[in-house]
N, C-alpha and C positions, 0 to 999 in steps of 0.2 A: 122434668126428666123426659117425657111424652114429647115434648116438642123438642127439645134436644137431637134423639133421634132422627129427626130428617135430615140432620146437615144443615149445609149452610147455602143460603139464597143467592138466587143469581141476580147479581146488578146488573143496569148497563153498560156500567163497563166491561165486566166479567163478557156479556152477552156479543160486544161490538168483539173483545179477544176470540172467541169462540167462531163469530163468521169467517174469521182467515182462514180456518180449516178449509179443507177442500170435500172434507166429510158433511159440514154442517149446509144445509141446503132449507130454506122453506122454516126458516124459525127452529129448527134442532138436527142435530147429527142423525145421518141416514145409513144404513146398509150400502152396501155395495153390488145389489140386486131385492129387486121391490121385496119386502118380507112383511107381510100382513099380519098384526098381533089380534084379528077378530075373531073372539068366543061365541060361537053361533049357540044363539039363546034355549035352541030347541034341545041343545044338548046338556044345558046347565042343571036342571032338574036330578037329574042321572048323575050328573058328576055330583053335583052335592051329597045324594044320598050316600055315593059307593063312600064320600070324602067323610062321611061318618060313621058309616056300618062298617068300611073295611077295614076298619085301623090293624085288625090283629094282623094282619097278612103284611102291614106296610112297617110294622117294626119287629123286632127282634123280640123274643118272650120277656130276654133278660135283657138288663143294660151293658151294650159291647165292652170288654174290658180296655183297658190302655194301658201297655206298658210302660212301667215308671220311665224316666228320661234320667240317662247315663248322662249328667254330664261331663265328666274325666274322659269317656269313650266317646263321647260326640267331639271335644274340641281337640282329642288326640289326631294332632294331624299327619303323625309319622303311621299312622293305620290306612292302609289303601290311597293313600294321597295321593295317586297319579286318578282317581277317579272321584266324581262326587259321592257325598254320602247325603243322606235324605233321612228324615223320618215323617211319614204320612198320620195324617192324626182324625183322619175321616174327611166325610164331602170332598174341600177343595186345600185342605191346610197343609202346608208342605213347609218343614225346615231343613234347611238348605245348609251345609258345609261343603265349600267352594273355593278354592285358593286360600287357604286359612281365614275369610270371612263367613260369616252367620248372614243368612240370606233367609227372611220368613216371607211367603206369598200367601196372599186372601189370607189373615189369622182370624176368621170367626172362630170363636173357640167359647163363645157365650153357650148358654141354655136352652135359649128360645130363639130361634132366625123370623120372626113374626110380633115383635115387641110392639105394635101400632097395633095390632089386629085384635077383635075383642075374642078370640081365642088362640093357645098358645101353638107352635111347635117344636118343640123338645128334641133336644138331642140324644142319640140312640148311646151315647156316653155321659157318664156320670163327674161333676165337678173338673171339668175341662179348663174353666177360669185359670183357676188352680191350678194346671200347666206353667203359666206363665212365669207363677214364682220364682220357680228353678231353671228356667231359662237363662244362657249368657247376653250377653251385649249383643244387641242386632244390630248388625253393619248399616245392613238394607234390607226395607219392608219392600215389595213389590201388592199393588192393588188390581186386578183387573180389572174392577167394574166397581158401582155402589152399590148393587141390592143387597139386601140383608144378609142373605147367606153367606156373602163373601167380604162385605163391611160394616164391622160390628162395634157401636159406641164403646160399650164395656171393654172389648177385649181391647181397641184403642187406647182407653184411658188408663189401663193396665200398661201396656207395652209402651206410655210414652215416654218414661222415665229411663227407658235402656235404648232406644229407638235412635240409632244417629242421623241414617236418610231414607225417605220414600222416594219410592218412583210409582205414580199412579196413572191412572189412564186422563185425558185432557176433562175437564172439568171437575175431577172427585176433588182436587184440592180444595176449594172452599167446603167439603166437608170437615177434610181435618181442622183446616184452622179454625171453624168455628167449634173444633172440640178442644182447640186451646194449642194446637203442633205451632210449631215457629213455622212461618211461611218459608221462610231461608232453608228449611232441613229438604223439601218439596221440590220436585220435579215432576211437571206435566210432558205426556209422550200425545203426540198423534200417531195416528196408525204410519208402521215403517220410519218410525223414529228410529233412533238407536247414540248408545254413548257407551264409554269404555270405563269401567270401574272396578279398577283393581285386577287390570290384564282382561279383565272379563268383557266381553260382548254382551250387553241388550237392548235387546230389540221389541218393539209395541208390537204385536202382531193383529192383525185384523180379523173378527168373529161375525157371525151373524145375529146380534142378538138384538137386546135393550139396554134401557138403565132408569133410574128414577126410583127415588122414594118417597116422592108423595105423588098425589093428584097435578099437583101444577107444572110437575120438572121430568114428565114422561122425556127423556131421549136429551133431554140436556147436560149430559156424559156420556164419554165415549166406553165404548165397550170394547175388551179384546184380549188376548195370550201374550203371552212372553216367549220369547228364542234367550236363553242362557247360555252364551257359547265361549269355552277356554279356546286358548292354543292343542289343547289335548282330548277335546270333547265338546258333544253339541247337543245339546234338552232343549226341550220346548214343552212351554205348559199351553194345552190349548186352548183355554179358557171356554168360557159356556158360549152356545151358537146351536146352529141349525148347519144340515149341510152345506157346500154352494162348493164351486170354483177357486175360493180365496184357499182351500188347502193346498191345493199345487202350487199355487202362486209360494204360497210359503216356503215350501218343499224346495222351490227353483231358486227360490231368491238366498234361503237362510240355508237351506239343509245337504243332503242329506242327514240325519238327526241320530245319534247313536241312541237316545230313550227321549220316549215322548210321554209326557201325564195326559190321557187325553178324558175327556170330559164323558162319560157315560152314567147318566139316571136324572130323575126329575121330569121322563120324557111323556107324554101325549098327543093322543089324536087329536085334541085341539089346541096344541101349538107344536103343530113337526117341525113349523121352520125356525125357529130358534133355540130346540134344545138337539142331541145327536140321539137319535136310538142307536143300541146297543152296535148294531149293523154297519149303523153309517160311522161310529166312533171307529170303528174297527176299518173302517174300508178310507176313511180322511188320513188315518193314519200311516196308510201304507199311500196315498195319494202325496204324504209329505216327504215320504221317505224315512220312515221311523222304523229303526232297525228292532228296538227292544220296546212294547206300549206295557200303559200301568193306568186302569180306568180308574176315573178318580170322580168325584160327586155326585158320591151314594157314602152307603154306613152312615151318614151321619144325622139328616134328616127324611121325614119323607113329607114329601113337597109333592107331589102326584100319584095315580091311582096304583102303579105298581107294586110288587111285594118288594120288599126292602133289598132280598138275594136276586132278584134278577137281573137288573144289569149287569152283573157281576158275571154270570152264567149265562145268557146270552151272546155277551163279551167273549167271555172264552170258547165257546161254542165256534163263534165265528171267523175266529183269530187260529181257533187250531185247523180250520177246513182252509186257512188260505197262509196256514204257512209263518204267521207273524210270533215272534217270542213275546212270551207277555210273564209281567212279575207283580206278584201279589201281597208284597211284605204285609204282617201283622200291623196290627193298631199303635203305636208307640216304637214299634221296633225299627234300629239302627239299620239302616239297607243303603248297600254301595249299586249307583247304577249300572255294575260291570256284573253285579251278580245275579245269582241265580233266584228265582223268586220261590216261595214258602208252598205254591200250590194252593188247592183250594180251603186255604185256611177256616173262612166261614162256616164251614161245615158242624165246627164246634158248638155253632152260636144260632143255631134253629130252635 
């Protein structure tokens, strides 16, 4: 099972497909501006300790609740049908109701985002698996990346049975199929891909980040967001990154964006450039043109030294001083992206 987890090996063939990118440079896919993953040693000391003395401050007393999942009300598509309807289920997991298709992004929905590491991380929710049961038929999985938090064995081998097609970012596919997906169900994107599915527009969008789940396969996957766009509406999930340039680009190319998921928590002083603080989530999003933001990976683990409500509260902090609408639907709960958000729900949960 231990080795399972990594996925599945890059051949040379795999390797010779992968240099036609225009991304892949120097034996693995590159950023699109130098981004240095170096953890300066002097500082590791200190991070270890706070990564154990602070746990209280980095989760939740109790374990966040999750609202049961309606399904009668989810697939009722005579309910706000002129706009999406969404349910966020923590971090990065987004189920999607979209032109009468089921659309699930990043389903980590496992326990532990740390299954290799000889200590666990826990999900700040209880039996999330379990989600899955009652789930409809997924039209299409969308992947952005393969690190654990966003591509999870378990929740995979759960979902393959109802799973009709993925679209993942260019190399993650030899993960699934070495977890058993039909190669056929599979579509690889490079960054500014894009294909039409069911009236719908999407688009690979380009991040700043990494990828890799072992020691050997640092950066041999691409990494990046999604643009989701009807004849009636335009989302984009921004996937995990660092600041740069590549937001506008987005912004010009795909958007203006009626609601953006953008990526806030996980962040540190030693790596700014590939996750967003709370600041720069807020200020990429109004860089892309994103009319309505909903900051999303946080609640569900904590992966860095922050208290588990700050991004969250930073987030709004920075969004109310420049103007940006932001919505905060609950844990499980039915949310259409024309509506109004629940406010600072987490309040309950200190």
């Amino acid at each position: 099972m231990l080795l399972k987890q990594f996925g599945g090996k890059i051949t040379s063939e795999l390797r010779q497909s992968y240099e036609n990118s225009p991304n892949w440079q120097n034996g693995s896919f590159q950023n699109l501006v130098e981004t240095s993953l170096d953890f300066k040693l002097k500082r590791l000391p200190r991070f270890i300790y706070r990564q154990i003395f602070d746990g209280k401050i980095r989760q939740p007393a109790e374990p966040l609740p999750i609202i049961p999942f309606d399904k009668r009300a989810f697939l009722d598509d005579s309910i706000h049908s002129e706009k999406a309807k969404f349910i966020w289920y923590g971090h990065s997991v987004l189920l999607f109701r979209i032109h009468q298709k089921t659309i699930l992004l990043d389903p980590m929905l496992g326990p532990d985002c740390s299954p290799i590491a000889p200590f666990t991380t826990g999900r700040f929710s209880k039996n999330t698996l379990d989600l899955i049961d009652d789930f409809p038929e997924i039209d299409l999985m969308l992947i952005t990346h393969d690190h654990y938090d966003h591509l999870d064995f378990a929740s995979i081998q759960k979902l393959n049975a109802k799973t009709k097609k993925y679209f993942v970012g260019l190399g993650v596919k030899r993960h699934l199929i070495a977890w058993g997906i039909d190669a056929d169900l599979i579509t690889e994107f490079d960054w500014w891909d894009d294909t039409i599915f069911n009236n719908i527009e999407i688009t690979y969008t380009p991040t700043r980040h990494f990828s890799g789940r072992g020691l050997r396969d640092r950066d041999r996957s691409l990494w990046g967001g999604w643009s989701i766009c009807t004849p009636t509406e335009k989302i984009w999930f921004s996937g995990d990154g660092g600041y740069g340039e590549h937001f506008k680009a987005v912004g010009e190319k795909l958007g203006p964006f009626d609601f953006g998921f953008m990526e806030c928590g996980q962040y540190n002083e030693n790596w700014p450039v590939t996750h967003l603080f709370p600041e720069e989530s807020v200020q990429a999003a109004l860089d892309a043109g994103v009319q309505k933001a909903m900051p999303v990976h946080w609640a569900g683990f904590a992966l860095a030294l922050h208290s588990w409500q700050e991004p969250v509260e930073r987030f709004l902090e920075k969004a109310t001083s420049l103007d940006l609408e932001v919505m905060l639907p609950k844990l499980g709960s039915l949310a259409n992206v024309g509506g109004i958000g629940d406010g600072r729900w987490f309040d309950s949960h200190k």
